[in-house]
C-alpha positions in Angstrom: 95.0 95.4 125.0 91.8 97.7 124.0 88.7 97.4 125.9 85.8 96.2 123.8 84.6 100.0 123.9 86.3 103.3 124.3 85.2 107.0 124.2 85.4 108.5 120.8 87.0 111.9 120.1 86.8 113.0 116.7 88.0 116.3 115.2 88.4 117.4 111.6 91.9 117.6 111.6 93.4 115.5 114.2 94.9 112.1 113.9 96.9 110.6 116.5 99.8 107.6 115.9 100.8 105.0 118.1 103.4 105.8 120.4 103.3 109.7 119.5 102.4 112.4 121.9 99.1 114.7 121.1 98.2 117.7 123.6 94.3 118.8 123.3 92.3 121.4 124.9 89.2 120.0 125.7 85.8 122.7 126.2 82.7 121.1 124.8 80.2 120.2 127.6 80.0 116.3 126.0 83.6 116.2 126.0 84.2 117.2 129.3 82.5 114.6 130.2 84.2 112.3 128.6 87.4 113.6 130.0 85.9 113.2 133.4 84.9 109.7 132.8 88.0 109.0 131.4 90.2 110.0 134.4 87.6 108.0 136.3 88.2 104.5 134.3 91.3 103.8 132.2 92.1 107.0 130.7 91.7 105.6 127.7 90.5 107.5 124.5 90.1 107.0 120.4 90.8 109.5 118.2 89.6 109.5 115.0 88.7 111.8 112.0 85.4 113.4 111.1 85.0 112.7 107.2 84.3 115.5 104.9 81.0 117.4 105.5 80.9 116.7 108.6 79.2 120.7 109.5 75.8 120.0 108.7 75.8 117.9 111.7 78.6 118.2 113.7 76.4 118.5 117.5 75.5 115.0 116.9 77.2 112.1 115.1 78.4 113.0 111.4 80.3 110.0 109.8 83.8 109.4 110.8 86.9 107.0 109.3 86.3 103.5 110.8 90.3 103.3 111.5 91.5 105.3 114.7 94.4 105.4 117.2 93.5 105.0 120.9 95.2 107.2 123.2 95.8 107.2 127.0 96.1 110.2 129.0 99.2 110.9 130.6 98.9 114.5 131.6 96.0 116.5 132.8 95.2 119.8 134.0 91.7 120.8 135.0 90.8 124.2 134.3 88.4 126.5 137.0 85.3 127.0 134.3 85.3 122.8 134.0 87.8 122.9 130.6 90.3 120.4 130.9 94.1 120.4 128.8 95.3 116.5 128.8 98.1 115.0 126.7 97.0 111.9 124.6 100.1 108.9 124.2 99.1 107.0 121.4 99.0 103.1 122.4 97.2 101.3 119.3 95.4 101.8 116.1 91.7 100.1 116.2 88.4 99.8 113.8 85.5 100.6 114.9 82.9 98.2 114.5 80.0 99.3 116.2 78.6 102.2 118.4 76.8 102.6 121.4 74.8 105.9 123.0 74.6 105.4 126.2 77.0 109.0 127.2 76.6 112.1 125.9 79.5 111.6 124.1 80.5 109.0 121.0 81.1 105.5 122.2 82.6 103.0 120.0 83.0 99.1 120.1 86.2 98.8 118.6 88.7 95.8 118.0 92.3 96.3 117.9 94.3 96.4 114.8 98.6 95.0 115.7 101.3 96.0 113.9 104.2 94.0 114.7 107.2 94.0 112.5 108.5 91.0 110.7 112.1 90.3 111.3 112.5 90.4 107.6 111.1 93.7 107.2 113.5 95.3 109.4 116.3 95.9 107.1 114.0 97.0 104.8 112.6 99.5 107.1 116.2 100.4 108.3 116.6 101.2 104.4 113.5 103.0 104.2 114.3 105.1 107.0 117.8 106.1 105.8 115.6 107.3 102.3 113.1 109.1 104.3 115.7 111.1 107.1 117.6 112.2 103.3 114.3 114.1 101.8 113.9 115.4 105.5 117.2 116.3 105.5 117.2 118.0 102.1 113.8 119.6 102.6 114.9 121.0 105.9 118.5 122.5 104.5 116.4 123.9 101.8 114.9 126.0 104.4 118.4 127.1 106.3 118.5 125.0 108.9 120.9 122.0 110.0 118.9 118.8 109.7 119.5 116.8 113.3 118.0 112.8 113.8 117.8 111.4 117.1 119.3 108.1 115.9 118.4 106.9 119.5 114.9 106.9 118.2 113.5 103.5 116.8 112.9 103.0 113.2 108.9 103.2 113.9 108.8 105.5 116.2 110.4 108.0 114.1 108.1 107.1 110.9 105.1 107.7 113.3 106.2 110.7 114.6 106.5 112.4 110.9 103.0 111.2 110.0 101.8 113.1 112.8 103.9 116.6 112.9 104.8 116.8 109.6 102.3 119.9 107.9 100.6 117.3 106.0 96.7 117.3 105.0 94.5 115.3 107.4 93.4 113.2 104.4 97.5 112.2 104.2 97.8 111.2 107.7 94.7 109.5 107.6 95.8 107.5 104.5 99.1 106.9 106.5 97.5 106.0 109.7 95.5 103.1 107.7 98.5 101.6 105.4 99.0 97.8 106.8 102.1 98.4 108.7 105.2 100.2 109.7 107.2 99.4 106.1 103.8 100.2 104.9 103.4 103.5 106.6 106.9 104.7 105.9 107.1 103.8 102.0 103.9 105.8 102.1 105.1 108.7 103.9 108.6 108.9 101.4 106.3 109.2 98.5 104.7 112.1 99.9 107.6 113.7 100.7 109.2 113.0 97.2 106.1 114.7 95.9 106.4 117.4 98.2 109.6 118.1 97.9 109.0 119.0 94.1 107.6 122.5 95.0 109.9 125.3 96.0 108.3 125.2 99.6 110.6 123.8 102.3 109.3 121.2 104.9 107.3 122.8 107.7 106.7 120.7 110.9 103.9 121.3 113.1 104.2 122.3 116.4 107.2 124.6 116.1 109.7 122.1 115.9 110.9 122.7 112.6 110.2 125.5 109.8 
């Protein structure tokens, strides 16, 4: 369960998804002090994106996408000149409602938004998942390499974790971060790739896990 108000990261090109793994380096004073607040309470954090234009005012508070994911930080590292690395877990997708500037940093009153999954959805995903890990799969052999599914993984962890690797435009992932649901999300992320997978490019993950 979210607390009524969390810290607010935003970034231009950054959106985390729940249950999905997001290492930042952190060097802005304000967000230091974030960082440091948040090892101090419940290491929690929201993530959200900046929307376009965003430069004209970036040191203060340009306008961001009311729908976020809120992280909590399982790994951190201090650095000597007061920089900090940490590793965001993504726990749970929220609105923001409201903010508050009482830090140096954003604050935002927030409610949560669930996303359980219907027992009658389940097959559906399972169908939607065998669909998506075949356009992976020909995307990726495309490119030269042996495609390889951790069919250990669950259905919605999987679709979250292409949303966010996947070299997809922050507008896309932002679109997919805000679909109603895991069925939702995935249908979503197959047409994409369907669209994608029209151009001669093969698939390119993020991070160096794929390209």
């Amino acid at each position: 369960m979210l607390p009524p108000t969390i810290p607010l990261f935003p970034l231009p090109n950054a959106v985390l998804f729940p249950n999905v793994f997001m290492p930042l380096h952190i060097f802005e004073t304000r967000y230091r002090a974030m960082v440091a607040d948040t090892l101090d309470g419940d290491r929690i954090i929201g993530m959200v994106l900046l929307k376009p234009g965003f430069e004209k005012d970036y040191g203060g508070r340009p306008p961001v996408y009311p729908v976020g994911c809120a992280g909590v930080v399982t790994h951190s590292e201090p650095l000597a000149d007061g920089r900090y690395n940490i590793v965001l877990r993504g726990i749970e997708k929220f609105r923001i409602t409201g903010e508050e500037d009482s830090r140096p940093y954003r604050l935002g009153r927030v409610e949560p938004i669930a996303e359980p999954i219907l027992e009658a959805d389940r097959m559906l995903l399972r169908q939607s998942r065998q669909r998506l890990e075949a356009l992976l799969a020909a995307a990726i052999e495309r490119g030269g390499r042996d495609p390889k599914f951790p069919p250990a993984v669950a259905d919605e962890d999987l679709v979250n974790a292409l949303a966010q690797y996947l070299a997809l435009e922050p507008l896309e992932r932002q679109a997919l971060l805000e679909r109603n649901g895991i069925l939702a999300r995935c249908r979503a992320l197959i047409e994409l790739l369907e669209i994608k997978t029209l151009t001669p490019r093969g698939t390119t993950w993020k991070g160096g896990a794929v390209h």
